[in-house]
C-alpha positions as CSV (number, residue, x, y, z in Angstrom):
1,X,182.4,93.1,126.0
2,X,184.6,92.7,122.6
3,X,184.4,90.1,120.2
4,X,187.7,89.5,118.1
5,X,187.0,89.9,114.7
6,X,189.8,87.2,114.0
7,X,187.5,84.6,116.0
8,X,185.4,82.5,114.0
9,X,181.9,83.4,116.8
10,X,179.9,86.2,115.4
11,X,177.1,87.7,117.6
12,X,173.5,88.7,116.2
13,X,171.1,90.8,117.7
14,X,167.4,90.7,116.7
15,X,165.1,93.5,117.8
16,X,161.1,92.9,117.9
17,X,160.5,94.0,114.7
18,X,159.1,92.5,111.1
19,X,162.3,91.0,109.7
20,X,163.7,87.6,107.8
21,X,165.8,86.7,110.6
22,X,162.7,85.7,112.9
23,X,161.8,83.8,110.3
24,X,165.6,82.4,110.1
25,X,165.8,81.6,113.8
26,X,162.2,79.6,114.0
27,X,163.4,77.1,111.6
28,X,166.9,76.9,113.6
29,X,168.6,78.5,110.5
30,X,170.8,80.4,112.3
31,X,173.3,78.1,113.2
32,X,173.0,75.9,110.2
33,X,173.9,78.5,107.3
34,X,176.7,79.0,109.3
35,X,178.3,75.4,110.0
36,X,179.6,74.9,107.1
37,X,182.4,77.7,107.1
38,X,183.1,77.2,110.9
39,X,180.9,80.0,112.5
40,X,179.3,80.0,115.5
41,X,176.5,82.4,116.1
42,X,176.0,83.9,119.2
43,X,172.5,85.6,120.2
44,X,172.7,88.5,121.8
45,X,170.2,88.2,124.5
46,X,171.1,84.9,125.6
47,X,174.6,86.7,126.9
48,X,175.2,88.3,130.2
49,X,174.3,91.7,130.7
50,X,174.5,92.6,127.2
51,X,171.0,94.1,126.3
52,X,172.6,97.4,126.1
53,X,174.7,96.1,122.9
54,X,171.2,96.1,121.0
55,X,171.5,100.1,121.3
56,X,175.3,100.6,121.0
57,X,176.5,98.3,118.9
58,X,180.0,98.6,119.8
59,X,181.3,94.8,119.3
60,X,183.4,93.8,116.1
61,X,181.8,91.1,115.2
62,X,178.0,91.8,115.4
63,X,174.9,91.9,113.2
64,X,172.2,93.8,114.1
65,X,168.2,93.8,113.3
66,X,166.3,96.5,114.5
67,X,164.8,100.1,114.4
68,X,166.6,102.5,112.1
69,X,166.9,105.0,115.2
70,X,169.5,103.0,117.7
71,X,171.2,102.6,114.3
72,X,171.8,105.6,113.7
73,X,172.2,107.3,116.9
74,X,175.1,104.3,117.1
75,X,176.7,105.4,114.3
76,X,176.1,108.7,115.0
77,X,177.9,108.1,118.3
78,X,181.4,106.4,117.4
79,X,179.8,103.0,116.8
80,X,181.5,102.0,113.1
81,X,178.9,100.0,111.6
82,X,177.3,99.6,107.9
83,X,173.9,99.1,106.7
84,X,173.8,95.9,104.6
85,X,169.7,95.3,104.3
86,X,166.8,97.6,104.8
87,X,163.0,96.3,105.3
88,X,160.2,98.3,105.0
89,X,157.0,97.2,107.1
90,X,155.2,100.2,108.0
91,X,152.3,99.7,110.7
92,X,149.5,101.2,111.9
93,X,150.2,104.2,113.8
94,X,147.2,104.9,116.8
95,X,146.9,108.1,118.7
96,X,144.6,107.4,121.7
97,X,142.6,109.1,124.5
98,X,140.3,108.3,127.3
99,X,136.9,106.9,126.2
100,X,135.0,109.7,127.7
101,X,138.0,112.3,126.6
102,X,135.8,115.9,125.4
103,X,138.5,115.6,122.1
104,X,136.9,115.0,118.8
105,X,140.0,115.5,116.2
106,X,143.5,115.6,116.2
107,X,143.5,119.4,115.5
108,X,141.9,119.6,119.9
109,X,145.6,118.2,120.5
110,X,147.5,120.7,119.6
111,X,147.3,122.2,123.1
112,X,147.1,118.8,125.0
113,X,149.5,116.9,127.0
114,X,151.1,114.4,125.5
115,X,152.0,111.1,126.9
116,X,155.4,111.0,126.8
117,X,157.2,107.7,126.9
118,X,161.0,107.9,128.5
119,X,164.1,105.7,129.1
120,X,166.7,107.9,130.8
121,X,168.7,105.4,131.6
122,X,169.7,103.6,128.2
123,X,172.6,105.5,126.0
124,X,170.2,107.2,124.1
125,X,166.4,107.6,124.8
126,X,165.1,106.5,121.3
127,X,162.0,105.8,123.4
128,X,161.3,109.7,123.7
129,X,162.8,110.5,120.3
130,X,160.8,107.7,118.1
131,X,157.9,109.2,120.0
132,X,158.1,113.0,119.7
133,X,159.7,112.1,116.0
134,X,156.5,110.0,115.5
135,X,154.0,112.7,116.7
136,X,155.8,115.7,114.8
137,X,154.9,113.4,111.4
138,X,151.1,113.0,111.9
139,X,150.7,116.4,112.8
140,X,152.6,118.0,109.8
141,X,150.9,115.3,107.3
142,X,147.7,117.1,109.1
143,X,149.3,120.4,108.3
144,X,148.9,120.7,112.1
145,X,151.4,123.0,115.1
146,X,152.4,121.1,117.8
147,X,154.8,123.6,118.9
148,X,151.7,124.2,122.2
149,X,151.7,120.1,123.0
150,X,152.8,119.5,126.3
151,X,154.6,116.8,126.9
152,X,154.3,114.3,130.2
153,X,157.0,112.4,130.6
154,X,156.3,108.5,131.3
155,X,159.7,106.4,132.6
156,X,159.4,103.1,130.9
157,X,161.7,101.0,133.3
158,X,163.8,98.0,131.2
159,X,162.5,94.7,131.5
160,X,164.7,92.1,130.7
161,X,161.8,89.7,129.8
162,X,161.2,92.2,126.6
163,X,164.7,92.1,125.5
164,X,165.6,88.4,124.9
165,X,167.2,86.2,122.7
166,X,165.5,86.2,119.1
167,X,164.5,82.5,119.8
168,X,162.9,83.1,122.9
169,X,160.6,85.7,121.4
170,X,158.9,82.4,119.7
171,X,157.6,81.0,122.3
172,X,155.2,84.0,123.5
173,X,151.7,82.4,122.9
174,X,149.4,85.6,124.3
175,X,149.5,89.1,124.1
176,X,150.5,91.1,127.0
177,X,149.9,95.0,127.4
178,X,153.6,95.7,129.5
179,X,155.4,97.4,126.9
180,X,152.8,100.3,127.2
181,X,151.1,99.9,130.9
182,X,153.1,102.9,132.4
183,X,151.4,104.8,129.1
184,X,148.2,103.8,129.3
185,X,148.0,104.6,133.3
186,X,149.2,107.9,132.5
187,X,145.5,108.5,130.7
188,X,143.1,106.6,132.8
189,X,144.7,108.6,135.8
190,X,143.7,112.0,133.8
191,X,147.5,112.8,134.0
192,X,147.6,113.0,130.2
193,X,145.1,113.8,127.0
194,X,146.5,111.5,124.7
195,X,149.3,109.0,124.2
196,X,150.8,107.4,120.2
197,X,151.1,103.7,119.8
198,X,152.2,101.6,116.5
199,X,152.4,98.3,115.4
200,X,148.8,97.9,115.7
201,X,148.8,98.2,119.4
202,X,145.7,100.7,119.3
203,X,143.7,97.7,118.3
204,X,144.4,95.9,121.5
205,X,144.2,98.9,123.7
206,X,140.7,100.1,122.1
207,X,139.6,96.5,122.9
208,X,141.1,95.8,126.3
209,X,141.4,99.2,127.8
210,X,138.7,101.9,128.3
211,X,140.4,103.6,125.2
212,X,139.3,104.7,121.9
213,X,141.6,105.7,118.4
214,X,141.0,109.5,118.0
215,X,143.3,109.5,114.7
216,X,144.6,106.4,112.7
217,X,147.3,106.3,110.1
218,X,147.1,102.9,108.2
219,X,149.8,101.2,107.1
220,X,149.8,102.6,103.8
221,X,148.7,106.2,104.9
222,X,151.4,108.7,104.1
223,X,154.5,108.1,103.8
224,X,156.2,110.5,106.3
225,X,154.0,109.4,108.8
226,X,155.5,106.1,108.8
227,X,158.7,106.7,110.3
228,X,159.6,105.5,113.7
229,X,161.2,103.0,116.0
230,X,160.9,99.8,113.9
231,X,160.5,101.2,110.3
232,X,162.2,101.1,108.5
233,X,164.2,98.1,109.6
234,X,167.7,98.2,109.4
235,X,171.0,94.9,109.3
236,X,174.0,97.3,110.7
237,X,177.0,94.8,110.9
238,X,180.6,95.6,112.4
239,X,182.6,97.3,109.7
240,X,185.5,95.5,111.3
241,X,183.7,92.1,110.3
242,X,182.4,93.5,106.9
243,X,185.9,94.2,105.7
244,X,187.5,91.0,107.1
245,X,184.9,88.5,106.6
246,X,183.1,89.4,103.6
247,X,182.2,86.3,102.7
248,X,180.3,85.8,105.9
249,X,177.7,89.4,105.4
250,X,176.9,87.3,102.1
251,X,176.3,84.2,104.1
252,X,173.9,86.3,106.3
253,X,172.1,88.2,103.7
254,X,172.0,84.9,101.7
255,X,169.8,83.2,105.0
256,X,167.9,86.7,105.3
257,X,166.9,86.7,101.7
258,X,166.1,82.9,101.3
259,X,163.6,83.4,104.8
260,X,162.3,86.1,103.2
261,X,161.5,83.9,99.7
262,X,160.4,81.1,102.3
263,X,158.3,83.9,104.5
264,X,156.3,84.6,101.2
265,X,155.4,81.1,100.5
266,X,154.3,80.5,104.4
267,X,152.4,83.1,104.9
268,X,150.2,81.6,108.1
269,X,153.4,80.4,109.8
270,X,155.2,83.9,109.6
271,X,152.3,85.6,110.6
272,X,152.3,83.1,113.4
273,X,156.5,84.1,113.8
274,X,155.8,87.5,113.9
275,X,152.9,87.7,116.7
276,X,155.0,85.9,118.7
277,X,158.1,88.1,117.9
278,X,155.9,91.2,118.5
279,X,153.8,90.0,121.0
280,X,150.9,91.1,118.6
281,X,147.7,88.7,118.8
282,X,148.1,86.7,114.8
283,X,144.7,88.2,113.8
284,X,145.8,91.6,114.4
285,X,149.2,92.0,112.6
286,X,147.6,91.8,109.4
287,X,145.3,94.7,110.0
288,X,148.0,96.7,111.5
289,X,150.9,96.0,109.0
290,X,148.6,95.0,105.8
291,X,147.6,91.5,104.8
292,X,150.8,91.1,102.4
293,X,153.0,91.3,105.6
294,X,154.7,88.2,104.9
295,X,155.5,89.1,101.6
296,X,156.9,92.6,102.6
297,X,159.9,90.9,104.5
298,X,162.8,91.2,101.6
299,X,165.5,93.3,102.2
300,X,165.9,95.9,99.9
301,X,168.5,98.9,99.8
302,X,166.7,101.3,97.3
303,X,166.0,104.6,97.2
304,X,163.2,104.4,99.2
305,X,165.5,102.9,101.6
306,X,168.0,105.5,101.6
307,X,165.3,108.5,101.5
308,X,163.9,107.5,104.7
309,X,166.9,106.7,106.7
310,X,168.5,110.3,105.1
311,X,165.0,111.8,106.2
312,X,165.1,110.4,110.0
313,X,168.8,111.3,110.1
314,X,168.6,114.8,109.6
315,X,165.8,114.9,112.0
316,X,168.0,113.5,114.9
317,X,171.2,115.7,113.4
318,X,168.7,118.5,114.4
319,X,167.5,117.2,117.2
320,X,171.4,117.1,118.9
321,X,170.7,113.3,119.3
322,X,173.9,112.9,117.2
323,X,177.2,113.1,118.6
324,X,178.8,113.8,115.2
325,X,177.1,113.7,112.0
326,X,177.9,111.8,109.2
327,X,177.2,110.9,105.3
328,X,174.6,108.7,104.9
329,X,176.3,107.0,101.7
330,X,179.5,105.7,103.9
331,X,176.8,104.7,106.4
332,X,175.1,102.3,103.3
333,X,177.3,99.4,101.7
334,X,174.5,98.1,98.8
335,X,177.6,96.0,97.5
336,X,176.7,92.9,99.6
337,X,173.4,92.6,99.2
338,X,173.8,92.7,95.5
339,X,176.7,89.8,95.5
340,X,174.4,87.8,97.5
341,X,171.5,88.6,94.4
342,X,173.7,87.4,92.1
343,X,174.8,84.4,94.0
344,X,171.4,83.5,94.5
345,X,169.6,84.3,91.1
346,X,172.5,84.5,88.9
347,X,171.5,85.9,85.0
């Protein structure tokens, strides 16, 4: 499917992570920032067969929200994109075993077999890669080998009910354990030691499972360990739409940034947005992503920013997930966001 940049319809694509643009679409934003100038936003998910856009990001008129490591295997892959906005939320990173597992530390896994969750069927298996990418950061912030891990590999099929429009995120009201089931059977059928969960999810699993946390990283632990699927978070647009329309990147990062200001003075609502977004029970996220969570939801394109994504890069450049590498500063457009500052709080 291909979107015209010389239409006026757009197409946005929100991935299950902490961003403004939950916020955005629970107070029906969306559409209404972009009225005015004759705009009509499309969400992804509630189009035909187009989950697979989330990953490739190959329309010309698209905005997406997401993990940093589709992004960049995208670009990395042909897709011509540019980052505009960069969240940071890190979360709690778990690694779990078996209540009665004989392991003690982290240092008794370096030898151990690994839970390894895989998607062989998507473009790019950032599944497997934000997991082994994950695991190789706690154990060098433990100064630990992993080179004697073994790895099981878990398929994760796709479910379509946990890719869906951003809107229809909001109306999860419980907490459901399908994201990671095929992981967590994996363990309790001794086929596995250990398996790594983030966002909090150990919480849930320690609680619901018959599964303990051998090693936690909080969300402030170090900053290396952080790194993974959904953090940072990344708004990639269509170059095509970034040097045609301009005017309507600022209009986006102007809603992003004004749910963000809105997010920090609502604090109990977005936590609510969120838990429903990452089907992650309200009284949880806090622990897992710190109690300032709401707070932590502007985007930002510093050097913090640009250290991480150049750090996660180079990993996958290593790793031969990239079909052509490429410099991070044509990848990163800070121009926008900085118009849309100045637009906002003028001096």
């Amino acid at each position: 499917m291909t979107v015209s940049a010389s239409t006026n319809d757009i197409v946005f694509s929100i991935g299950p992570v902490p961003s403004p643009v939950h916020v955005a679409a629970r107070k029906g934003w969306i559409g209404q920032f972009f009225r005015p100038c004759g705009v009509r936003p499309q969400d992804l998910g509630d189009l035909p067969a187009s989950a697979e856009q989330h990953i490739s990001h190959r329309l010309d008129n698209m905005f997406r929200v997401g993990g940093s490591v589709p992004a960049l295997w995208a670009r990395g892959n042909g897709a011509q994109t540019t980052v505009v906005g960069v969240v940071w939320a890190p979360a709690r990173l778990s690694v779990l075993v078996r209540d009665d597992s004989p392991f003690a530390s982290l240092a008794d896994l370096c030898a151990a077999r690994f839970a390894l969750p895989v998607r062989t069927h998507w473009p790019v298996d950032f599944l497997r890669l934000g997991a082994m990418f994950m695991l190789r950061n706690i154990f060098r912030s433990a100064g630990l080998p992993m080179e004697s891990v073994k790895p099981v590999l878990v398929e994760v099929p796709f479910e379509a009910s946990l890719r869906e429009g951003g809107t229809t995120y909001l109306a999860r009201t419980r907490f459901e354990q399908r994201a990671m089931r095929h992981e967590i059977a994996t363990l309790l059928e001794g086929r596995a030691d250990f398996m790594l969960v983030t966002q909090g999810r150990g919480i849930i699993c320690r609680q619901t499972e018959r599964l303990r946390e051998l090693h936690v990283v909080p969300y402030d632990g170090p900053w290396a360990s952080m790194f993974g699927n959904s953090c940072p978070v990344v708004t990639t647009v269509s170059t095509a739409l970034a040097r045609s329309r301009p005017d309507i990147v600022r209009r986006w990062l102007r809603m992003e940034l004004l749910a963000s200001r809105w997010a920090a003075s609502n604090r109990s609502e977005t936590i609510l947005t969120l838990s429903g977004v990452m089907d992650i029970p309200a009284d949880v996220l806090p622990v897992a992503f710190g109690p300032d969570i709401a707070i932590r939801l502007t985007p930002r394109i510093d050097l913090r920013a640009r250290e991480a994504l150049r750090y996660i890069k180079e990993y996958f450049a290593a790793q031969g997930a990239l079909v052509s590498d490429f410099p991070l500063d044509s990848w990163i457009d800070e121009s926008f966001l900085a118009e849309t500052r100045m637009e906002i709080e003028p001096d």
